[in-house]
BABAGU-493712 format. One line per 5 residues: for each residue x negated, y, z negated of C-alpha. Coordinates in nm, 4 decimals, always signed. Example, Ala and Ser with C-alpha at 12.3 -4.5 7.8 and 13.67 -1.06 7.14 Angstrom:
% residues 2
-1.2300,-0.4500,-0.7800 ~ -1.3670,-0.1060,-0.7140 $
END
This chain:
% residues 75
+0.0000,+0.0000,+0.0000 ~ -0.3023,+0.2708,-0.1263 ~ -0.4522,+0.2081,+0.2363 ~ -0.1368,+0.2548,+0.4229 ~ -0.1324,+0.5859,+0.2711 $
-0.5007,+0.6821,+0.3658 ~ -0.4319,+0.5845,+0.7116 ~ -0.1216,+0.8172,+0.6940 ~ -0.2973,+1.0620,+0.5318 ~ -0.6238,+1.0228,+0.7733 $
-0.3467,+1.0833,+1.0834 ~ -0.1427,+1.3758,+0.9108 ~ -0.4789,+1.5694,+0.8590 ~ -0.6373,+1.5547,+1.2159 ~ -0.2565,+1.6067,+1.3501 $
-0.2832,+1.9260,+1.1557 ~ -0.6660,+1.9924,+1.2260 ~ -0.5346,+1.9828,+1.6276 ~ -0.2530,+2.2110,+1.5511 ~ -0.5098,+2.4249,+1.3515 $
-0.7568,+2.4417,+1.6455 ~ -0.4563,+2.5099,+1.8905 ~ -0.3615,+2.7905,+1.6970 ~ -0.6679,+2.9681,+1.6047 ~ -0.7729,+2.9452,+1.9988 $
-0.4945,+3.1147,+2.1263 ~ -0.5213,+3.3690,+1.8962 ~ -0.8822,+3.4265,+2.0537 ~ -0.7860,+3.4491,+2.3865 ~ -0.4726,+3.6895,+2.2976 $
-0.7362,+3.8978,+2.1073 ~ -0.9662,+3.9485,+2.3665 ~ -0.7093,+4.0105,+2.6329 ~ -0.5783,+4.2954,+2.4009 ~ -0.9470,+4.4472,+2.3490 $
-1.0673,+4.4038,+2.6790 ~ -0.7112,+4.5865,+2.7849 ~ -0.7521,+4.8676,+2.5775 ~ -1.1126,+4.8984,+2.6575 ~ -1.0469,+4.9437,+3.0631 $
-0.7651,+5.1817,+2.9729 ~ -0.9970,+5.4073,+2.7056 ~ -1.2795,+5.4110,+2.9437 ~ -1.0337,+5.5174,+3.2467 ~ -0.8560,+5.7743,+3.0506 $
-1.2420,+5.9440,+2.9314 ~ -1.3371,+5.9168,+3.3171 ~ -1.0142,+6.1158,+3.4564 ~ -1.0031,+6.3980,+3.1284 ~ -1.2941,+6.3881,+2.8770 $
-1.6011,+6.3314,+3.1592 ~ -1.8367,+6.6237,+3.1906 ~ -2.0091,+6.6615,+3.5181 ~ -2.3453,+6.4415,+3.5920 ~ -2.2102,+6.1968,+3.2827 $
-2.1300,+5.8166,+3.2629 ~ -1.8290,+5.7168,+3.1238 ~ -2.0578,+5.5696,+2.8342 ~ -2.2451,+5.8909,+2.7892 ~ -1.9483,+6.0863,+2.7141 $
-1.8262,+5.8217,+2.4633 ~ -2.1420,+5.8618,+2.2681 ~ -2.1152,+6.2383,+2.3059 ~ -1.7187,+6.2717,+2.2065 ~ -1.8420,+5.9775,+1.9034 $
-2.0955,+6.1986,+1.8096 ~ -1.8412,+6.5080,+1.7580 ~ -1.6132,+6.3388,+1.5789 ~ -1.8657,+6.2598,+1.3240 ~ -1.9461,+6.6231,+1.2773 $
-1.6136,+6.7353,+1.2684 ~ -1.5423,+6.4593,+0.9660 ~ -1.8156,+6.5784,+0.8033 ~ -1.7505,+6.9523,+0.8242 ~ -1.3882,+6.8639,+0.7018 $
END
């Protein structure tokens, strides 16, 4: 009887270790779609209104980054 139970027990833990694994993946992928999403969509919306002229997309991050942290600390 005690080793029927393992057995069960053995099955109902890697049953739930799949569903765990299942689980926790998709919640990887739908986290890097979102990211990745908002990351195209920031970087387009500094390239059409925040860009200065001669500047990269990443340049002007740094630069409007580097603002904010003076205005916080003048606040």
């Amino acid at each position: 009887m005690n080793k029927k139970l393992n057995e069960i027990e053995t099955k109902v833990v890697k049953t739930y270790k799949r569903i765990e694994d299942s689980v926790v993946g998709s919640y990887k992928k739908i986290e890097e779609e979102v990211v990745d999403g908002y990351q195209k969509i920031e970087d387009k919306f500094v390239e059409k209104y925040l860009l200065n002229e001669n500047e990269t997309v990443d340049e002007a991050k740094k630069r409007l980054d580097k603002k904010r942290k003076e205005d916080s600390r003048n606040d």
